[in-house]
C-alpha positions as a Markdown table, in Angstrom:
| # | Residue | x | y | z |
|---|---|---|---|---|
| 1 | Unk | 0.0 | 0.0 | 0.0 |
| 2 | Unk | 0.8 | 3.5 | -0.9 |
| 3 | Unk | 2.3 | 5.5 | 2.3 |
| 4 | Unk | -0.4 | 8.7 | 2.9 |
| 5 | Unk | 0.0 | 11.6 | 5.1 |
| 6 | Unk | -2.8 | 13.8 | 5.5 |
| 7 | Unk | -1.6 | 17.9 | 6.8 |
| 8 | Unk | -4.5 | 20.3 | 8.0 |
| 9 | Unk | -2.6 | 23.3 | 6.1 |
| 10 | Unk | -0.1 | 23.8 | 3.8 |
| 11 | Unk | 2.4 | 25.0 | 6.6 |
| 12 | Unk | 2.6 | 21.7 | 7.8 |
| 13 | Unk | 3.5 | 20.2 | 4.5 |
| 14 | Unk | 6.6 | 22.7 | 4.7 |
| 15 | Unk | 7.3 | 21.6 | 7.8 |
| 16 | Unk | 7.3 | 18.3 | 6.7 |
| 17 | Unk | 9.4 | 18.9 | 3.9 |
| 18 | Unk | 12.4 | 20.7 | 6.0 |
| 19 | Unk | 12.1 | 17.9 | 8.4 |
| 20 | Unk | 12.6 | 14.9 | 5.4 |
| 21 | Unk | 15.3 | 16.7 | 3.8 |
| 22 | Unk | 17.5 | 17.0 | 7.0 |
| 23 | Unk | 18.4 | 13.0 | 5.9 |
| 24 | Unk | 17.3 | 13.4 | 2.5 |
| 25 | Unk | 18.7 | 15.0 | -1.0 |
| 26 | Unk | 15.7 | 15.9 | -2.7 |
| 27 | Unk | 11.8 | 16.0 | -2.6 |
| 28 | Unk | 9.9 | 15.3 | -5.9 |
| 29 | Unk | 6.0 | 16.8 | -5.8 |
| 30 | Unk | 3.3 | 15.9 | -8.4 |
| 31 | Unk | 0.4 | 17.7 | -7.7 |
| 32 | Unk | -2.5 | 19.3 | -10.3 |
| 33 | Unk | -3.0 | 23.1 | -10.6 |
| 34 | Unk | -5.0 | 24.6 | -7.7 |
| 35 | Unk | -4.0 | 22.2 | -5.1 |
| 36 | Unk | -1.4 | 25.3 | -4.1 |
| 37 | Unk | 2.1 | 24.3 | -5.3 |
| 38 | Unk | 3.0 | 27.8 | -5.5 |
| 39 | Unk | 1.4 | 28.6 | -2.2 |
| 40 | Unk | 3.4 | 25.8 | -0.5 |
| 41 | Unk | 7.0 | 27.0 | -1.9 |
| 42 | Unk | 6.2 | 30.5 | -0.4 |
| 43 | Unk | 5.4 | 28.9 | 3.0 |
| 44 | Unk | 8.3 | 26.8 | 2.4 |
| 45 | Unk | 10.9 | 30.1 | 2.2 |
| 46 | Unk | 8.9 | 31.5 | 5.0 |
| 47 | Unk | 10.2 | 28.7 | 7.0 |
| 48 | Unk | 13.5 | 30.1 | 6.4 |
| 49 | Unk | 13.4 | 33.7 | 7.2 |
| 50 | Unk | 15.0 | 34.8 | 10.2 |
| 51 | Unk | 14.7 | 38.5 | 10.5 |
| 52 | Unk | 16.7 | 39.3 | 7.3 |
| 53 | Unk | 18.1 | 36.2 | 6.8 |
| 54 | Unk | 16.8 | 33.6 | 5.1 |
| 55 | Unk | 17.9 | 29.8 | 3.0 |
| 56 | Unk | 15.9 | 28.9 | 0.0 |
| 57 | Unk | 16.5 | 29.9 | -3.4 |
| 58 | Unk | 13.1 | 29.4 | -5.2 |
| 59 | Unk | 12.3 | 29.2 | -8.7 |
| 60 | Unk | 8.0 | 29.6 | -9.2 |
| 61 | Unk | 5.4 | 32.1 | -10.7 |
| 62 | Unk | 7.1 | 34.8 | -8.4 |
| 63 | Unk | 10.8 | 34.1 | -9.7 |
| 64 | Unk | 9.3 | 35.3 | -13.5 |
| 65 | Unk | 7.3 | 38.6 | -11.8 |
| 66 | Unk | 11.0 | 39.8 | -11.0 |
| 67 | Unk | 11.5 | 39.9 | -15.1 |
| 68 | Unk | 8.8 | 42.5 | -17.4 |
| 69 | Unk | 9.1 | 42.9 | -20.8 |
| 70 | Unk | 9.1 | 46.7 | -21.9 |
| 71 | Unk | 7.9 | 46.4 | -24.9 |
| 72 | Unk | 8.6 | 49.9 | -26.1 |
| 73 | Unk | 12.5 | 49.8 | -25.3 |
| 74 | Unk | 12.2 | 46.0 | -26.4 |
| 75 | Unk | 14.2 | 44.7 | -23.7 |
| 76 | Unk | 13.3 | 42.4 | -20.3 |
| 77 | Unk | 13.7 | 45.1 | -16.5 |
| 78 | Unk | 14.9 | 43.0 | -14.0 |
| 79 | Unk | 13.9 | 43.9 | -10.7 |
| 80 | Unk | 17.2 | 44.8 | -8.7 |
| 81 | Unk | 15.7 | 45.1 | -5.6 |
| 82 | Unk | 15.7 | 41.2 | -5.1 |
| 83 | Unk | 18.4 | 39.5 | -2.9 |
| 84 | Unk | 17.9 | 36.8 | -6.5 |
| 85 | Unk | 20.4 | 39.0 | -8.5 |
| 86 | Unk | 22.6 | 40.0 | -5.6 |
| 87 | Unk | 26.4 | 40.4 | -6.7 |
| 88 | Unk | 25.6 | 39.5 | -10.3 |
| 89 | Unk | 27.8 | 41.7 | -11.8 |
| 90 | Unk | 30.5 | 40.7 | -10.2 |
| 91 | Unk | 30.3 | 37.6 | -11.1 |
| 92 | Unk | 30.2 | 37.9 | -14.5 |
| 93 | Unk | 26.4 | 36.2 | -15.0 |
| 94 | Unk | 26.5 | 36.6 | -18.6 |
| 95 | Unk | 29.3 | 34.0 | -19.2 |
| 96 | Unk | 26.9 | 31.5 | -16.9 |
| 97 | Unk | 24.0 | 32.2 | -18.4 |
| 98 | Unk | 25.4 | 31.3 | -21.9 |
| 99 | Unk | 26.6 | 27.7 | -20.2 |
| 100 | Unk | 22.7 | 26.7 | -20.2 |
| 101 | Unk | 21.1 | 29.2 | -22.9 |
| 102 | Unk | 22.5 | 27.7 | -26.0 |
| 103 | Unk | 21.1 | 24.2 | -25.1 |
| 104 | Unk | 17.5 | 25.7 | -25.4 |
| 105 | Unk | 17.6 | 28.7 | -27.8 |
| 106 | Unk | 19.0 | 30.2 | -30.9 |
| 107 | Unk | 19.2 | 34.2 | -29.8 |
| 108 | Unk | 21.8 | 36.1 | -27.6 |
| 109 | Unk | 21.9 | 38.6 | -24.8 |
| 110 | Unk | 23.6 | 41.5 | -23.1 |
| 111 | Unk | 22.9 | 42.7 | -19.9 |
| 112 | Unk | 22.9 | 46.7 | -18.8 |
| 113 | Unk | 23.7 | 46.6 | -15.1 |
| 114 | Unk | 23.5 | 50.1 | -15.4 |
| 115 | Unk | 19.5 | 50.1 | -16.1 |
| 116 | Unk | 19.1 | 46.3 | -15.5 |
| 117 | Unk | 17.8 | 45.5 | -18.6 |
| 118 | Unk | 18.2 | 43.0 | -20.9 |
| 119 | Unk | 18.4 | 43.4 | -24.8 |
| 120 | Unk | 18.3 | 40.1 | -26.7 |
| 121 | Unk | 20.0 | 39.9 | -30.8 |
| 122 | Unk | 19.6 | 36.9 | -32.8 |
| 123 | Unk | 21.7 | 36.0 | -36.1 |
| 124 | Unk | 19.1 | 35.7 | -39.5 |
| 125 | Unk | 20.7 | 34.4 | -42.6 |
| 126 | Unk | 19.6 | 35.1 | -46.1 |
| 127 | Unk | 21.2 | 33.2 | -48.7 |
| 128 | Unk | 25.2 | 33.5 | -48.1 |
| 129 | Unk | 24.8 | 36.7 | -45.7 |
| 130 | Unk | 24.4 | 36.5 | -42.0 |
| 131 | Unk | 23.0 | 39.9 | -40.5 |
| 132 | Unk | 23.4 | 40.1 | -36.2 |
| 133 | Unk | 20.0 | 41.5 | -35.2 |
| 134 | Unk | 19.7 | 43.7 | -31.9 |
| 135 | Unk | 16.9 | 44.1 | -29.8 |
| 136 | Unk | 14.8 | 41.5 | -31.0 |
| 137 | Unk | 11.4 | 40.7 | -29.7 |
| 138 | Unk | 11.3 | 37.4 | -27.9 |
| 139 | Unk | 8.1 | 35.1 | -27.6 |
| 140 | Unk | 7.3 | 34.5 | -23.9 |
| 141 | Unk | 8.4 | 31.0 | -24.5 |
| 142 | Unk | 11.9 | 32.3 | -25.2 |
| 143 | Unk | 11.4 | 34.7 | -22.3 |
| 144 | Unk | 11.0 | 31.3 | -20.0 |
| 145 | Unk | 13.0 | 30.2 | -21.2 |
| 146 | Unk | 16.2 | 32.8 | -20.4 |
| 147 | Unk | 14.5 | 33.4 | -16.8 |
| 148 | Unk | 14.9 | 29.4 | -16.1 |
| 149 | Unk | 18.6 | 29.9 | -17.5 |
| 150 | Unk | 19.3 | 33.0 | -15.4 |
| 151 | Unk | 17.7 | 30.4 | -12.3 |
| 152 | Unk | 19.8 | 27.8 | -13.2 |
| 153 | Unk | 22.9 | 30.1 | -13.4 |
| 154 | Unk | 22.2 | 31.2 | -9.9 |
| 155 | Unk | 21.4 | 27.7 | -8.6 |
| 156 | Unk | 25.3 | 26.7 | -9.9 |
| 157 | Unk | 26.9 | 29.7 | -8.2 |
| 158 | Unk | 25.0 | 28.2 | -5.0 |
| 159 | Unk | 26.1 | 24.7 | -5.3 |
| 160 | Unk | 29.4 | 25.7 | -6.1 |
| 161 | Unk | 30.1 | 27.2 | -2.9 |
| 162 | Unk | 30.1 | 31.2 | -4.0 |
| 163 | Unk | 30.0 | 33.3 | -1.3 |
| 164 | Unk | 27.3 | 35.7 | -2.8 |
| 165 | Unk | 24.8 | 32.8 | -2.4 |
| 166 | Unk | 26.3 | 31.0 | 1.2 |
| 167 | Unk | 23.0 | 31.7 | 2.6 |
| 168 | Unk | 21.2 | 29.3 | 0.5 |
| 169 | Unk | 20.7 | 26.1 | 1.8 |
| 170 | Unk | 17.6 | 25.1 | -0.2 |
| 171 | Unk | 16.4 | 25.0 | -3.8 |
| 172 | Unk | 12.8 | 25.0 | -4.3 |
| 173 | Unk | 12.1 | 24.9 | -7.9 |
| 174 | Unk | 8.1 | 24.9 | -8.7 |
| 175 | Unk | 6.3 | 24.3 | -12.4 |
| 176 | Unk | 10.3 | 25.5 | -14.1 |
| 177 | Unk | 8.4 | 24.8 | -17.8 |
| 178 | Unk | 5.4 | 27.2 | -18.1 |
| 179 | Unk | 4.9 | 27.7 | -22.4 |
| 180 | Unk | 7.2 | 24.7 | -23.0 |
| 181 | Unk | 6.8 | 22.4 | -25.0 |
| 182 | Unk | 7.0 | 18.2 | -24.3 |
| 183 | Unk | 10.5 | 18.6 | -26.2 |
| 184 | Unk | 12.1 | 21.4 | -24.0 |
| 185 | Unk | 10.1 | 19.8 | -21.3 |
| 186 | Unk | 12.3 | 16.5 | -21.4 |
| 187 | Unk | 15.5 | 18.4 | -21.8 |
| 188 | Unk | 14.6 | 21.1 | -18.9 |
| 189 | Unk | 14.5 | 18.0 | -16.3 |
| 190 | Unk | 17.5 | 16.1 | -18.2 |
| 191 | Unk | 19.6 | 18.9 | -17.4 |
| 192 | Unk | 18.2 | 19.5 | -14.3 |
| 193 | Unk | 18.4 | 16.6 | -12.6 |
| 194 | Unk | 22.0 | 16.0 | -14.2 |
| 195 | Unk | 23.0 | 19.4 | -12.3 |
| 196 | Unk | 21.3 | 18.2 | -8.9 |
| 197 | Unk | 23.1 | 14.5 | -9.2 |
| 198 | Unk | 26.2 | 16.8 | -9.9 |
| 199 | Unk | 26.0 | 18.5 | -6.3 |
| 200 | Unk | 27.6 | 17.0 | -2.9 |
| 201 | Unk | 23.9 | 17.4 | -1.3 |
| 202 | Unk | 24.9 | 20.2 | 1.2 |
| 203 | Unk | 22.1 | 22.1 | -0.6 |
| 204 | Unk | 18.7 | 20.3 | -0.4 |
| 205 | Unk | 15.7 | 20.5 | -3.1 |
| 206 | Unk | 12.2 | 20.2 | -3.5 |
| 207 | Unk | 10.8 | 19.9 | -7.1 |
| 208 | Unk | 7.2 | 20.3 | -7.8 |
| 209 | Unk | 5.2 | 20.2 | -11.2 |
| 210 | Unk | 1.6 | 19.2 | -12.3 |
| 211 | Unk | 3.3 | 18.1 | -16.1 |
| 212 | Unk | 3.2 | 14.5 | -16.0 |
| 213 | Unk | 6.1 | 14.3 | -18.9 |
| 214 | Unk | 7.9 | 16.4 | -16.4 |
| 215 | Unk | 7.6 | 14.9 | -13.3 |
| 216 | Unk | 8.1 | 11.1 | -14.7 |
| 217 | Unk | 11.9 | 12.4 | -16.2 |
| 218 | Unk | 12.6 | 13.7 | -12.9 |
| 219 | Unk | 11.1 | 10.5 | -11.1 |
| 220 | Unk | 13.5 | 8.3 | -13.6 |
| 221 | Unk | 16.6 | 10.6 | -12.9 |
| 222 | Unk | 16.4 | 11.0 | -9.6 |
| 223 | Unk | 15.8 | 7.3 | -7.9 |
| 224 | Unk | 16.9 | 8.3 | -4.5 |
| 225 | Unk | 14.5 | 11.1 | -4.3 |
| 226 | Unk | 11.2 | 10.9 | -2.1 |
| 227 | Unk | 8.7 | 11.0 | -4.4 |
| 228 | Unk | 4.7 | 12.4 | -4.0 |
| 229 | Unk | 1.6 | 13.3 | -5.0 |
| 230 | Unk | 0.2 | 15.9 | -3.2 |
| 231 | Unk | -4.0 | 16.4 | -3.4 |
| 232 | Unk | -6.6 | 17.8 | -1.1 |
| 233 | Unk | -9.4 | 16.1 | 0.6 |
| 234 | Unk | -12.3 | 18.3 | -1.0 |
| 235 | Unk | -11.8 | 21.8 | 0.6 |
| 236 | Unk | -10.0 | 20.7 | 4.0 |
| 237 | Unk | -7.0 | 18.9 | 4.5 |
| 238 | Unk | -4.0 | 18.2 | 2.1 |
| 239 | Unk | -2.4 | 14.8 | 1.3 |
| 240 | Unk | 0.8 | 13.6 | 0.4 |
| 241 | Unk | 0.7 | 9.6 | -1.0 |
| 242 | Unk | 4.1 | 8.0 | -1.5 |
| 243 | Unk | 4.5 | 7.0 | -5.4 |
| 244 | Unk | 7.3 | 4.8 | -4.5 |
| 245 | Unk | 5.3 | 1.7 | -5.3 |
| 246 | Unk | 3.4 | 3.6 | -8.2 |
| 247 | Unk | 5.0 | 2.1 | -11.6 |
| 248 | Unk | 6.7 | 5.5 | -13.7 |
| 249 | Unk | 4.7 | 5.8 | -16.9 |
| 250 | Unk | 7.2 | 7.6 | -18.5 |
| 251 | Unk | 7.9 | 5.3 | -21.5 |
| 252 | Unk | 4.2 | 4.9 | -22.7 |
| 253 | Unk | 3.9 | 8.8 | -22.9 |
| 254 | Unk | 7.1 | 9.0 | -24.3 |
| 255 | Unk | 6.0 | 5.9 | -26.9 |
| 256 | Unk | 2.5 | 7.9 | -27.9 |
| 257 | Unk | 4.9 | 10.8 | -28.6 |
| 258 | Unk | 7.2 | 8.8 | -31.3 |
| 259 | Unk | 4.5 | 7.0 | -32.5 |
| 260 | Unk | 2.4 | 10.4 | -33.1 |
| 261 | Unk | 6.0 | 11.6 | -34.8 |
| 262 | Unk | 6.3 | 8.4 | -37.0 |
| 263 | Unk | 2.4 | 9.0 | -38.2 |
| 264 | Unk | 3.3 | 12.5 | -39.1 |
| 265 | Unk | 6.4 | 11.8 | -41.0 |
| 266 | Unk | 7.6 | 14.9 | -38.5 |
| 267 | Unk | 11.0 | 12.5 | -37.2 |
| 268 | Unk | 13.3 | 14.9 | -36.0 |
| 269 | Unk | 17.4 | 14.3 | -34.7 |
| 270 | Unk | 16.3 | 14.2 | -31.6 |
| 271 | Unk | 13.4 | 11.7 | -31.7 |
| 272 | Unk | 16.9 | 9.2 | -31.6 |
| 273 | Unk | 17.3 | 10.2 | -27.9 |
| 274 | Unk | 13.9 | 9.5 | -26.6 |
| 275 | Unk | 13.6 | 6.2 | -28.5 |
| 276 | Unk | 17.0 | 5.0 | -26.8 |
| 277 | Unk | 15.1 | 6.3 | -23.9 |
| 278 | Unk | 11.7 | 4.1 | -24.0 |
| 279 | Unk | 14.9 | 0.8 | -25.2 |
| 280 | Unk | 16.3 | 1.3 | -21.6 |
| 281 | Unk | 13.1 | 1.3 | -19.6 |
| 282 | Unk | 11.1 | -1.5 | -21.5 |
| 283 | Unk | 14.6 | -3.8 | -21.3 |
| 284 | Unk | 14.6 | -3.1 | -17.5 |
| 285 | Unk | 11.6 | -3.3 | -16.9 |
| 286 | Unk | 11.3 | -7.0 | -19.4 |
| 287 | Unk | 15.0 | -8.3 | -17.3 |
| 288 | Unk | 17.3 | -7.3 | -20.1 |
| 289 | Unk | 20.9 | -6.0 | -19.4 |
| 290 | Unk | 20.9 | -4.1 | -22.7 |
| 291 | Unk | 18.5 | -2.0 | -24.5 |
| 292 | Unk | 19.9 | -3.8 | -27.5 |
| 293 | Unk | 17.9 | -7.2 | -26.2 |
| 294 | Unk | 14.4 | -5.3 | -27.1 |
| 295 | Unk | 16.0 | -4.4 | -31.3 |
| 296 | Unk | 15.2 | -6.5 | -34.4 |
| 297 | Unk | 17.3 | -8.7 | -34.9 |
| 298 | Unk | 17.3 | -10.3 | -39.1 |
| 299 | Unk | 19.0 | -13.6 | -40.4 |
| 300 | Unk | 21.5 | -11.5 | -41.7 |
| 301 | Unk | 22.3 | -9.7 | -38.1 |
| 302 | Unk | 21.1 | -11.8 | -35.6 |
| 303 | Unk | 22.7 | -10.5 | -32.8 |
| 304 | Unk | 21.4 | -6.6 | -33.7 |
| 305 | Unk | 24.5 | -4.6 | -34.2 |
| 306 | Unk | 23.5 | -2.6 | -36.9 |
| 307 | Unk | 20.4 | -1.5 | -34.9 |
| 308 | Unk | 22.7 | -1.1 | -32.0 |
| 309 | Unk | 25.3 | 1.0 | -33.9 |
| 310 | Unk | 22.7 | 3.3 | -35.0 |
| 311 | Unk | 20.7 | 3.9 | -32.1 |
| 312 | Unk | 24.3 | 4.4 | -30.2 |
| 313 | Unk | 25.1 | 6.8 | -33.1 |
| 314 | Unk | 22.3 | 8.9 | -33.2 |
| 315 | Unk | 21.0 | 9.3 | -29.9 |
| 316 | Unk | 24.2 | 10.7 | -29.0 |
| 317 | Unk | 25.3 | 14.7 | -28.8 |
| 318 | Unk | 22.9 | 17.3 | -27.6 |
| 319 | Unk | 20.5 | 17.9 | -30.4 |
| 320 | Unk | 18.9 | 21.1 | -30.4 |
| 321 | Unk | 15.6 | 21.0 | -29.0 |
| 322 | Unk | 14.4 | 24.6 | -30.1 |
| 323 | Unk | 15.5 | 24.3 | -34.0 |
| 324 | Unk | 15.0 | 20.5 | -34.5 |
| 325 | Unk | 16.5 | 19.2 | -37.8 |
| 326 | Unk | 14.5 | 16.7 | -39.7 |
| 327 | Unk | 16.2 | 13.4 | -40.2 |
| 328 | Unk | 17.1 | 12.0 | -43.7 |
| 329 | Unk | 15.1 | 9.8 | -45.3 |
| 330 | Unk | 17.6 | 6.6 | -44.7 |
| 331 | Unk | 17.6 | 7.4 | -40.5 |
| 332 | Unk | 13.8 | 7.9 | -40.7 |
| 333 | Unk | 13.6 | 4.1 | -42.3 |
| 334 | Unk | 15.9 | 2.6 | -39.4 |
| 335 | Unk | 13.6 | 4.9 | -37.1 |
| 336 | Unk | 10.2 | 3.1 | -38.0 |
| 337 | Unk | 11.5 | -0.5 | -38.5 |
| 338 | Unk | 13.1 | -0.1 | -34.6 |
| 339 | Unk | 9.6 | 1.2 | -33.6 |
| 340 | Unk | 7.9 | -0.4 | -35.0 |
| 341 | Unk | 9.6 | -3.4 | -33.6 |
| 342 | Unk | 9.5 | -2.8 | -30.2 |
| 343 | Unk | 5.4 | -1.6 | -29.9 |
| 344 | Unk | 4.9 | -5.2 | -32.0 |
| 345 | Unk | 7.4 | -7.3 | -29.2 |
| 346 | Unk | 5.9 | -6.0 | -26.2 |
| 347 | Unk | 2.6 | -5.6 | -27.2 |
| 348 | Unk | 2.0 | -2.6 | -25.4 |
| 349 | Unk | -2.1 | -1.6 | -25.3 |
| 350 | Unk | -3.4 | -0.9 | -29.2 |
| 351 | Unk | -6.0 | 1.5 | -27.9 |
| 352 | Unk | -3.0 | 3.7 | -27.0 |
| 353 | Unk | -2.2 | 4.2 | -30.8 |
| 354 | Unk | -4.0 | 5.7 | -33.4 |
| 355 | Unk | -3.8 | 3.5 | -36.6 |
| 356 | Unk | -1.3 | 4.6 | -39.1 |
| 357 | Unk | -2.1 | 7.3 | -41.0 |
| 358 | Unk | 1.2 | 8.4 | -43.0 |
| 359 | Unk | 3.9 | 5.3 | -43.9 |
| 360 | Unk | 7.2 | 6.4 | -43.8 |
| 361 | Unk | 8.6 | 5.9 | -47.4 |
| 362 | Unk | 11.0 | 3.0 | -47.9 |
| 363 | Unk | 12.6 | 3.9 | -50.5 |
C-alpha cells in the first residue's frame, strides 16, 4: 500500500518537507493546478526567514514577476531590488547564463547593469549573408526560457560554494516549464536533474510540477529522491501519497509521442534520444541487461548490431531542441522499422495508438 499523510494546512507540509530533507537529497511533488504548489514553496521560504536572513532559493510564478518585458524599449527590467540578483555583476552572469542558454535557444543577450535591462540579438541568414540583429522581440516561451537559464545560473553559483549565495541552503524549484513544449520539457529535467546529481547534497531540493512528462523524467533521474503526490481532501486537509510503489509511466507517454512523430512523417534528430530512452526502460523493466535485447534482430544480423550502432550513433550529442533538424530519409527508415519493432514485441495496449495514418517511405 501506498504511504499517505494527511496535513490540516499547507504550513505543515513545509514543515514536513524541512524535516525529510535534514536525511534526504531531494523531494519530488506531483500535484495538479490549484492544489497550491506555489502557495506551498512561499510557506516553504517563509520557513526560512530569520529576520533578514533567510535559506531557500526558489524558482516559481514569483521568480518570472522579478522579469517584465518593456515592450517599447524592447528589452526584459529586472527587478534589482531582489536578494535573486545579488552580486551579479561581479560575477560575471552573462558567461553563466550562456553555459545553459544555447542548449534551449537560438538568440543572444547583453545585460545593462546600469539600467538592468536585458536586450536580446539573434543572427538571421539570407542566402550566403548572415546579419546580427539587436533588440529583438522574444516570444514569452523564449522569455521562460532565459529566466529558467538565469535560475539555473544562480542555482550553480550556490552549489558551487560562492560566497554571494552561502545563505542558500535550499532549492525550491516549482512548475520550471510554463509555455514549453513536451520537447524542451524532457530536456529542462534532463539537465536539471544531471546538475542536482552533480551537487555534494549540502544544498537540499524540493521539485514540484503538475506536467506529468515532467515529473516522470525527474522520477527516472532522480531514484533516491522521495517521491509524492500531493492532493486535497475536497476543501480541507492536504495529502501527500508515497509513489514509491506507483510504476513510472514515463515510457508509454514518451512511446505515444514517437508514434504520433512516425504518423506524421515529423521524425526529428532528436526523436533518436527518446527512442534509446523508452529501449532502456522496456529492457529493464522486461530483465534485459541491454537495451539492445528489445532491437530486431534479421537472419543477416542476428545479434542486432547494426540496430545497436545506430541507435548508439544517433542518440548521441545534444540535439537542439528549439530548432529541431528533420532526419534524412535513410535514419527515418531505421527509425520506423526499430519502432515499430519494439510496440509489435511487447505488445504494449493498441488503444493507446492511433492506426497509421502516414507510412514512412521505404525507399
Amino acid at each position: 500500500m501506498s504511504e499517505q499523510m494527511i496535513f490540516p494546512s499547507l504550513v505543515e507540509i513545509a514543515e514536513h518537507l524541512r524535516d525529510r530533507l535534514d536525511s534526504k537529497k531531494y523531494f519530488l511533488l506531483f500535484a495538479h493546478n490549484g492544489i497550491g504548489k506555489t502557495r506551498l514553496s512561499m510557506f516553504f521560504k517563509e520557513l526560512g526567514k530569520n529576520g533578514g536572513e533567510r535559506d531557500t532559493l526558489y524558482y516559481n510564478a514569483f521568480t518570472e514577476d522579478l522579469f517584465t518585458w518593456n515592450n517599447d524599449q524592447r528589452v526584459l527590467r529586472i527587478n534589482s531590488d531582489s536578494r535573486f540578483v545579488s552580486g551579479m555583476r561581479e560575477l560575471e552572469m552573462e558567461s553563466r547564463i550562456r553555459e545553459f542558454l544555447p542548449r534551449y535557444a537560438d538568440f543572444d543577450f547583453v545585460i545593462d547593469y546600469e539600467n538592468w535591462t536585458v536586450a536580446f540579438n539573434r543572427d538571421i541568414s539570407e542566402g550566403e549573408r548572415t546579419e546580427n540583429i539587436d533588440h529583438i522581440k522574444i516570444s514569452r516561451g523564449e522569455e521562460n526560457l532565459f529566466i529558467w537559464c538565469f535560475f539555473l545560473a544562480v542555482a550553480k553559483l550556490a552549489i558551487d560554494g560562492e560566497s554571494a549565495y552561502s545563505w542558500v541552503k535550499y532549492l525550491y524549484i516549482d512548475d520550471p516549464i510554463s509555455s514549453l513544449d513536451d520537447n524542451n520539457a524532457i530536456a529542462v529535467a534532463t539537465h536539471l536533474a544531471e546538475m542536482l546529481k552533480r551537487s555534494d547534497g549540502s544544498i537540499k531540493t524540493v521539485v514540484s510540477s503538475h506536467h506529468a512528462l515532467f515529473f516522470n523524467v525527474m522520477y527516472n533521474s532522480l531514484s533516491k529522491a522521495e517521491k509524492y503526490f500531493m492532493g486535497r481532501l475536497g476543501e480541507g486537509d492536504y495529502t501527500l501519497k508515497s509513489t514509491s510503489d506507483t510504476p513510472a509511466f514515463l515510457h508509454v507517454a514518451l512511446l505515444l509521442q514517437l508514434h504520433e512523430a512516425a504518423e506524421s512523417g515529423e521524425v526529428y534528430t532528436y526523436h533518436f534520444n527518446i527512442l534509446r530512452n523508452v529501449l532502456e526502460k522496456t529492457a529493464a523493466f522486461h530483465g534485459y541487461r541491454r537495451f539492445s535485447d528489445c532491437l530486431p534482430q534479421g537472419k543477416d544480423d542476428p545479434d542486432g548490431i547494426v540496430h545497436r550502432q545506430i541507435v548508439n550513433l544517433l542518440s548521441h550529442g545534444n540535439h537542439s531542441l528549439f530548432e529541431p533538424r528533420e532526419m534524412v530519409p535513410d535514419n527515418k527508415r531505421h527509425f520506423q522499422h526499430i519502432l515499430d519493432n519494439l510496440m509489435n514485441s511487447f505488445r504494449f495496449n493498441p488503444d493507446l495508438f492511433p492506426q497509421q495514418k502516414k507510412e514512412v517511405q521505404s525507399q
